[in-house]
N, C-alpha and C positions, 0 to 999 in steps of 0.2 A: 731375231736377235743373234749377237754375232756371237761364239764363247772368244775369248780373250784368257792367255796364260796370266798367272800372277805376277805382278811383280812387289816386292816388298823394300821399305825404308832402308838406306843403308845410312845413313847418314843424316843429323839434324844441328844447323848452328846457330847463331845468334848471329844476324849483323843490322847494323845501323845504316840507314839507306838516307842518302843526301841527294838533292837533285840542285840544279842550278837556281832555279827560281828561290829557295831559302826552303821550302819544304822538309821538311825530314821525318821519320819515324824506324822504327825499331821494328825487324823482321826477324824472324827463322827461313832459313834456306833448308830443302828439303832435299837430299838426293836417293837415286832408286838400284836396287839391284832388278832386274830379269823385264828391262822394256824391250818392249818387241822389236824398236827398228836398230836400238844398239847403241842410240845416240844420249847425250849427257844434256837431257831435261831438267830443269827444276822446277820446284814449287817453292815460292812465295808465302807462307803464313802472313798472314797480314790481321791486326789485331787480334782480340780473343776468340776466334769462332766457338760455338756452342755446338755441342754436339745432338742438343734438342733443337736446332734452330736450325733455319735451310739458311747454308752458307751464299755467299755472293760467290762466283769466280769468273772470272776470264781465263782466256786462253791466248797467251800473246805469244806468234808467233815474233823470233829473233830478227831485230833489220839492225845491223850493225850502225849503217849509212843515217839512220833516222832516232834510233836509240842511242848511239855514243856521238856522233860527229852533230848530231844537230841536223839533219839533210831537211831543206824545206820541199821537199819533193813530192815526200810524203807526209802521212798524220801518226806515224807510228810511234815516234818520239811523247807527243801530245798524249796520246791516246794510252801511251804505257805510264805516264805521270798524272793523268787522269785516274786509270782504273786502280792505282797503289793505294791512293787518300780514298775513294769510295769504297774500297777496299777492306781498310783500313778502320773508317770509322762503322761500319757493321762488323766486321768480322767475319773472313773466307779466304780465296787463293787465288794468287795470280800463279797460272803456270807459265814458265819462261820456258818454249817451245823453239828448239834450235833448226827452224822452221826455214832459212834468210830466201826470201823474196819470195813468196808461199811455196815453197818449198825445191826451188829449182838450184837453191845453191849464188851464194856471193859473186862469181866469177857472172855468169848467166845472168843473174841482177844487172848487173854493168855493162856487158852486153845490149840487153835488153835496154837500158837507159841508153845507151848508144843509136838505138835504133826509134828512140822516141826522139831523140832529137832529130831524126829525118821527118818526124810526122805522125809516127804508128801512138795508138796508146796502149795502156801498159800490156793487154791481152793481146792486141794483134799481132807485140812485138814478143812476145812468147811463141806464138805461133808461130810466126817469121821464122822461128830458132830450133822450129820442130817441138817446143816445151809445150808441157800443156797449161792451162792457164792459169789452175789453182791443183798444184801438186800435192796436199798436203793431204795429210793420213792421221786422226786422231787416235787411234787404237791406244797409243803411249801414254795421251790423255788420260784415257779411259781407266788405265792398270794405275794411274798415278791416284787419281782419285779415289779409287779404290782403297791399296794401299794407304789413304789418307784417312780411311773412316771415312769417305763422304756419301752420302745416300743423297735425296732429293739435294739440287741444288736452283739457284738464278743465277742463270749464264747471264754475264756484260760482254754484250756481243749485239752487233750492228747484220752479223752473218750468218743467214738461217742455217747454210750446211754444216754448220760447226755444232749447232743445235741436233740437228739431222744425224748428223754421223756417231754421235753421246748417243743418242737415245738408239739408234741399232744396235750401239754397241752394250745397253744394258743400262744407262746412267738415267735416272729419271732427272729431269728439268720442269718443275713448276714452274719458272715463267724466264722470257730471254727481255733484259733488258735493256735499250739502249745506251749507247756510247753519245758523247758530247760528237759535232761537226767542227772540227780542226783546221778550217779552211784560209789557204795563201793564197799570194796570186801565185805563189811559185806552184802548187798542188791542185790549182781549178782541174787540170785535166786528168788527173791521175783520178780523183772523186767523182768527175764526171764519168772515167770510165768504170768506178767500180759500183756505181749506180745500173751502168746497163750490163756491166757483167756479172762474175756470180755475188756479189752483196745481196741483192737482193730487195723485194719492194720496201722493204723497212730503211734502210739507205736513201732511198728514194724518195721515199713522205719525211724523212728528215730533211733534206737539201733543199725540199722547195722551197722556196721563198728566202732561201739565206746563199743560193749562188745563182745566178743571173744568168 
């Protein structure tokens, strides 16, 4: 188990979250003093969580491309409008992880989308760029939850490592639950890659039989 510094609440507000399809609900934004990698995280409150009760959360890393413009590229748009309403109606946290394209940064996303339109999928064309495939670092997670009062939790997560890296780092996870399958024709091959990259076999027994 890893030790991880403190980090504590700076900040807690109210705001009203509207998505395009008619959805809406009433959150708290959560900000932190002393994360380890320095970067401006939030957490999501989403409904009443209970403090006797194991919260839901996710952990959504940031795709600017997929969460604000709509990009049918990917499922992270879907997937972030997904996990708010399950969210929502138990009671737990989305952390909003300034993660953009697991963790290699906006500029190199696009890059990288440059290079898939030659052929590569999305991992190979990380490598193409010298990136590695899945850059991201939960540590910040770990302190925010913390921070949060959270003890055991259910990750909503399609991705074992994200499960893996919580639990070294001290966070107990009763159980990892599936994400819905978000599938375009625009994003067949980004899911297909991320079935054989690191997703993981749980990605993979969800997609049979619903992409071809």
């Amino acid at each position: 188990m890893s030790e991880i510094p403190e980090a504590t609440v700076r900040t807690r507000v109210r705001v009203p979250l509207r998505f395009g399809d008619g959805y809406s609900v009433d959150a708290e934004l959560a900000t932190f003093h002393g994360l380890a990698d320095g970067l401006e995280h939030l957490a999501v409150v989403l409904g009443d969580p209970d403090p006797a009760e194991t919260p839901l959360v996710r952990l959504h890393s940031e795709c600017l491309t997929g969460d604000v413009f709509g990009s049918a590229r990917c499922d992270c748009g879907p997937q972030l409008r997904e996990a708010v309403e399950r969210i929502a109606a138990r009671g737990g946290y989305l952390l909003y992880l300034r993660q953009e394209g697991r963790g290699i940064g906006l500029y190199n996303k696009l890059d990288a989308y440059a290079l898939q339109e030659q052929g590569l999928d999305t991992y190979a064309a990380n490598a193409a760029l010298g990136l590695p495939e899945d850059g991201r670092d939960y540590t910040a997670a770990a302190q925010m939850l913390t921070a949060l009062g959270v003890g055991s939790l259910d990750l909503l997560s399609n991705n074992p490592d994200k499960a893996a890296q919580l639990r070294d780092l001290g966070v107990p996870i009763r159980d990892r639950v599936p994400t819905g399958v978000h599938a375009t024709p625009h994003n067949l091959r980004y899911l297909r890659a991320k079935v054989h990259g690191t997703a993981g076999s749980l990605a993979h027994d969800l997609l049979q039989g619903r992409i071809a």
